[in-house]
Residue frames relative to the residue before (quaternion, step in Angstrom):
aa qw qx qy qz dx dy dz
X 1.0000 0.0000 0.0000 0.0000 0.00 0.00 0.00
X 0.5371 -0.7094 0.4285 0.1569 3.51 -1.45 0.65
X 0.2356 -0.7523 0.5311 0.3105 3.67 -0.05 0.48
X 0.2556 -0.6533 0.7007 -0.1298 3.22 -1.50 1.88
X 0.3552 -0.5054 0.7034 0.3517 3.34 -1.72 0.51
X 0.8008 0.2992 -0.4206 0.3038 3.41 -1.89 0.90
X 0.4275 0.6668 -0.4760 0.3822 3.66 1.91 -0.30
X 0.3208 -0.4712 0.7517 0.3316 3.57 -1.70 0.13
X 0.1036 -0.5789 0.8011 0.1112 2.85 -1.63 0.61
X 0.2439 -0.6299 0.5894 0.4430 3.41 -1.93 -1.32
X 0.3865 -0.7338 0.5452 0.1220 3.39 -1.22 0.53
X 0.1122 -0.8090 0.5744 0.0543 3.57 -0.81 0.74
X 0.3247 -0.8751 0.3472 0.0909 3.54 0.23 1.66
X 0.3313 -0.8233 0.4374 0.1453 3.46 -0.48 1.36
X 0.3876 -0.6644 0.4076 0.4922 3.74 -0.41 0.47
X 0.5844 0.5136 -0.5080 0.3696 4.05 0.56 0.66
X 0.3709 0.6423 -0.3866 0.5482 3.44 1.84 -0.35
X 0.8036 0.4068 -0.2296 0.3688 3.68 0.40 -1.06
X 0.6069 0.5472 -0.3124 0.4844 3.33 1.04 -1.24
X 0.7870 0.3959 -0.2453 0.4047 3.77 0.34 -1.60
X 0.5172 0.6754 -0.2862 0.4409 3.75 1.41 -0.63
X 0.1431 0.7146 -0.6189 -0.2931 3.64 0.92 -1.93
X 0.2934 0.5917 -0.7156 0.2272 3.68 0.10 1.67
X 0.2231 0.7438 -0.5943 0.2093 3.89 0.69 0.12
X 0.6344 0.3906 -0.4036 0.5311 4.29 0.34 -0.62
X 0.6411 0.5921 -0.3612 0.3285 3.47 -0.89 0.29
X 0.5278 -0.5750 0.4840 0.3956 3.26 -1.63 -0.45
X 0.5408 0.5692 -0.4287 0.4470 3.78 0.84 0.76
X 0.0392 0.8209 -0.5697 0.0028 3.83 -0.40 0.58
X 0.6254 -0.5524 0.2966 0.4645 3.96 -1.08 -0.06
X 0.1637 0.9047 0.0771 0.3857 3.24 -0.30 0.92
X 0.8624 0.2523 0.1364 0.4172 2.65 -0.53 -2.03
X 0.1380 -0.7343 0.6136 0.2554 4.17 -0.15 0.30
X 0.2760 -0.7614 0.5854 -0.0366 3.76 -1.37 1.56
X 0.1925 -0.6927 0.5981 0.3541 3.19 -0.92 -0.11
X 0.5279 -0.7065 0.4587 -0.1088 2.84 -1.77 1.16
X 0.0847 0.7421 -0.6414 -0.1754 3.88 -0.18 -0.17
X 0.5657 -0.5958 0.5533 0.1372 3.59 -1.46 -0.11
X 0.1022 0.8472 -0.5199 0.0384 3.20 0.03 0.85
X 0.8644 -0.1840 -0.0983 0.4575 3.40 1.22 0.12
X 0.5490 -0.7471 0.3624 0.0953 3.38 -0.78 1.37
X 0.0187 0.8861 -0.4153 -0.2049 3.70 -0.24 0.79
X 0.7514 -0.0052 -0.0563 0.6574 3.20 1.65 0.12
X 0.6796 -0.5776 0.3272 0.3121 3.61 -1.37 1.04
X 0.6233 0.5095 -0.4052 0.4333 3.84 1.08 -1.16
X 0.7519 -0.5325 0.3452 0.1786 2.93 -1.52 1.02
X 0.6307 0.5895 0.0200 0.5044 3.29 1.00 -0.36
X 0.5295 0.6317 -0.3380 0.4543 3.65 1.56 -1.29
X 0.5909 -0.6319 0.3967 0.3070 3.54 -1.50 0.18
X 0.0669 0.8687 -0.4707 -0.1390 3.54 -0.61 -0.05
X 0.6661 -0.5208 0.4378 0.3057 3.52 -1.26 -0.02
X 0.2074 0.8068 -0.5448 -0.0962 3.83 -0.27 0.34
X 0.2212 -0.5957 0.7056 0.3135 2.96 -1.59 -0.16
X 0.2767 -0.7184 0.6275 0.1167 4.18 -0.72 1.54
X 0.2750 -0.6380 0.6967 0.1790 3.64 -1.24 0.55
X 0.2237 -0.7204 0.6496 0.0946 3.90 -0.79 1.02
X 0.5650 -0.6296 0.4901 0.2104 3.22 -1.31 0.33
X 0.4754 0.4519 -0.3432 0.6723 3.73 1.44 0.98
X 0.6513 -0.3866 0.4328 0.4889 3.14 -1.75 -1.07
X 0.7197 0.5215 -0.4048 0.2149 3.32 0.47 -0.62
X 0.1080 -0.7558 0.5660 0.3112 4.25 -0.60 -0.03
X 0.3606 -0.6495 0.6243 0.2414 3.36 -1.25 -0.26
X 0.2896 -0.6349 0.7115 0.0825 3.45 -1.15 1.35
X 0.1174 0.7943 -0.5959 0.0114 4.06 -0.74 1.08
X 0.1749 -0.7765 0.5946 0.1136 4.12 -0.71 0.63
X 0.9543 0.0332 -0.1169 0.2732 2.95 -1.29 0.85
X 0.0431 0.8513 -0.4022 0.3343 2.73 1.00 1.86
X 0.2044 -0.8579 0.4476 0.1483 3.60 -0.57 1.20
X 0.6344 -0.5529 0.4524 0.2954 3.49 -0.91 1.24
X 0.5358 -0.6430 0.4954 0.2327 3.76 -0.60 0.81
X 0.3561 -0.5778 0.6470 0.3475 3.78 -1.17 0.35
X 0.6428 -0.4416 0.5009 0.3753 3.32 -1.56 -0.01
X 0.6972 0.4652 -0.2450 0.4873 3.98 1.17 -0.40
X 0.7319 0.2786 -0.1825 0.5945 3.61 1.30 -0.50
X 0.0229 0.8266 -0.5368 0.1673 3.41 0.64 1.24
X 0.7513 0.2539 0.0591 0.6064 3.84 -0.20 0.29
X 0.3215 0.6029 -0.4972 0.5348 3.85 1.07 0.54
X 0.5351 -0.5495 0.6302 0.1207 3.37 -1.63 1.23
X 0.8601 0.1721 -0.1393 0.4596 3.25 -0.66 1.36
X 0.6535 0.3118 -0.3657 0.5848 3.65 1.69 0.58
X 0.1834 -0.5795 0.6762 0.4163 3.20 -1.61 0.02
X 0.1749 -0.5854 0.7838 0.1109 3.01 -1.98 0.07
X 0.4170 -0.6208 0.5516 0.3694 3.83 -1.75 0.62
X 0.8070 -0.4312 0.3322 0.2289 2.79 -2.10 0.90
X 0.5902 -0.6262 0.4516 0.2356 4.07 -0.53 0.83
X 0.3502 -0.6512 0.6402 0.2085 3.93 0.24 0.61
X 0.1824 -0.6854 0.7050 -0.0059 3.54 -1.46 1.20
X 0.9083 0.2713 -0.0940 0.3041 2.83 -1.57 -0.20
């Protein structure tokens, strides 16, 4: 699949995501896998970087740039997104 603005993705928060952020108080730690939306796409491969905006579990979100799309082996890794697991 192609990274789009408006896609959910998921995020796996890095513990520099937390430190540079100050979202450490809360219910969100390094780690953790977020959801994500796209706001902007730097390339089509699966993998390219992109812009998000992450939804935390509190009030606070996190505006992150230039984020690299996960390999298929580093799924869940601090500091990638990766798409949502198909259910069902």
């Amino acid at each position: 699949m192609k990274p789009t603005i408006g896609r959910i993705v998921h995020y796996t928060l890095s513990e520099n995501d937390i430190e540079a952020n100050q979202v450490g108080s809360g219910n969100v730690k390094a780690g953790d896998t977020v959801p994500a939306i796209i706001v902007r796409a730097w390339g089509t491969d699966p993998t390219s970087a992109v812009n998000l905006r992450v939804f935390l579990d509190g009030p606070k979100d996190l505006w992150l740039t230039s984020r690299l799309g996960a390999a298929s082996d580093q799924i869940n890794v601090p500091g990638f997104w990766n798409w949502p697991p198909r259910e069902g």
